[in-house]
C-alpha positions in Angstrom: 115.6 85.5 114.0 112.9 88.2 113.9 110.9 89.3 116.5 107.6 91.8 116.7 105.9 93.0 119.3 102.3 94.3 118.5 100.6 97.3 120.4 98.1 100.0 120.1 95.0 97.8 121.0 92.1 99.4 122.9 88.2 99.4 123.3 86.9 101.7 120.8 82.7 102.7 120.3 81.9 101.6 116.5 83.0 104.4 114.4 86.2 105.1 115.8 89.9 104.9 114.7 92.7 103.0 116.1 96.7 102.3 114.8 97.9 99.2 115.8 102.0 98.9 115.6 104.5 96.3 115.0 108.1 96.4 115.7 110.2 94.3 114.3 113.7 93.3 115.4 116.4 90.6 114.9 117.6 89.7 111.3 114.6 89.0 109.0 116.7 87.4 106.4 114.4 86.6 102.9 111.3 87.4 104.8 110.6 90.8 103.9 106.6 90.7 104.4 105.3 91.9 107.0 101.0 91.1 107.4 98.8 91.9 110.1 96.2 88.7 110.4 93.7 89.2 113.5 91.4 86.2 115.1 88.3 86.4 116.8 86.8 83.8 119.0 85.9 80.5 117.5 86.9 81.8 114.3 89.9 80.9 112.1 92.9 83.6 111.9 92.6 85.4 108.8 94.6 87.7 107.1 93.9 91.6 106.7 96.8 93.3 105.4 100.2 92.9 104.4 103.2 94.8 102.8 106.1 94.2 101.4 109.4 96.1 103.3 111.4 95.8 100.4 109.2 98.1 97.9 106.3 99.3 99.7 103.5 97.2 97.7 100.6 96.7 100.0 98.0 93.6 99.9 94.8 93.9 101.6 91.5 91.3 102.6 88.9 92.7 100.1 85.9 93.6 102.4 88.5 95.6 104.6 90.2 97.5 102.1 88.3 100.8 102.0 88.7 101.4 106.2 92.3 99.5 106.6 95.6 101.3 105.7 99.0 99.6 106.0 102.2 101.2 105.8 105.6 101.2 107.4 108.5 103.4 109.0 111.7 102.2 108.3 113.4 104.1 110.3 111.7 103.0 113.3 111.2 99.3 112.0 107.7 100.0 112.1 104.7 98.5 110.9 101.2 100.2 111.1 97.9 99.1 110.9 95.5 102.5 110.3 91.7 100.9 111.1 88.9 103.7 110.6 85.3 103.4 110.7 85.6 100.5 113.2 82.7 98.0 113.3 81.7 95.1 116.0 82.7 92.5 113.7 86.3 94.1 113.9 86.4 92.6 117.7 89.6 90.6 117.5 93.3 89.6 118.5 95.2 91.1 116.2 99.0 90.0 114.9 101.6 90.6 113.1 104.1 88.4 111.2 107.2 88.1 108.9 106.8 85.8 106.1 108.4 85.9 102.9 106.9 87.5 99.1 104.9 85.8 96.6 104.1 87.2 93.5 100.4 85.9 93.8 98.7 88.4 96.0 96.6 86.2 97.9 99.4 84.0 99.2 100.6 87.0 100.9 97.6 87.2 103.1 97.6 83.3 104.2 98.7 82.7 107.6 101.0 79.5 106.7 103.4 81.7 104.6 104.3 83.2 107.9 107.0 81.9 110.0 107.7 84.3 112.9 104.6 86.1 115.1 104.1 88.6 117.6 102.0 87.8 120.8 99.0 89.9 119.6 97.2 92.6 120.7 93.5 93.2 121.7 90.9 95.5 119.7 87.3 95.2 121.2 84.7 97.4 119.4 81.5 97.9 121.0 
């Protein structure tokens, strides 16, 4: 089955720019998503990006959209999270996971149409 390992987390001041990765190994099978989801104390995980490995098409959470790019390097197995014009309220673990497509674009951001998770990684923004 597939594995991920998240990295790039860091403490950042609001403003800044981080690039979270995901590495994926192992055979993924019919789950070609890949979505990064983040969760902050007493909050629920929510989704914030995802992309589809097989064509490139890229989902995104709304209110993020216009700081968050996601893309991928296939050679590498590599997906990226590009977060710019960080705020406090982006303080979170953030994860990624393999699920598999919908053609409704908002199923492709909920967390229970992912089956296989990395062990997250830590953004702090203050």
């Amino acid at each position: 089955h597939v594995q991920l390992v998240e990295s790039g987390g860091d403490t950042v001041q609001p403003g800044g720019s981080l690039r979270l990765s995901c590495v994926a190994s192992g055979r993924r099978g019919s789950n070609t998503l890949i979505g990064w989801f983040r969760q902050a104390p007493g909050k629920e995980r929510e989704g914030v990006a995802s992309i589809d490995t097989k064509d490139d098409s890229t989902y995104y959470e709304p209110t993020i959209r216009d700081r968050f790019t996601i893309s991928q390097d296939n050679a590498r197995n590599t997906v990226y999270l590009q977060m710019n014009s960080l705020i406090p309220e982006d303080t979170a673990t953030y994860y990624c996971a393999s699920g598999s497509w919908s053609r409704w674009w908002r199923e492709n951001l909920r967390a229970e149409r992912y089956t296989h998770w990395g062990q997250g990684t830590q953004v702090t923004v203050s």
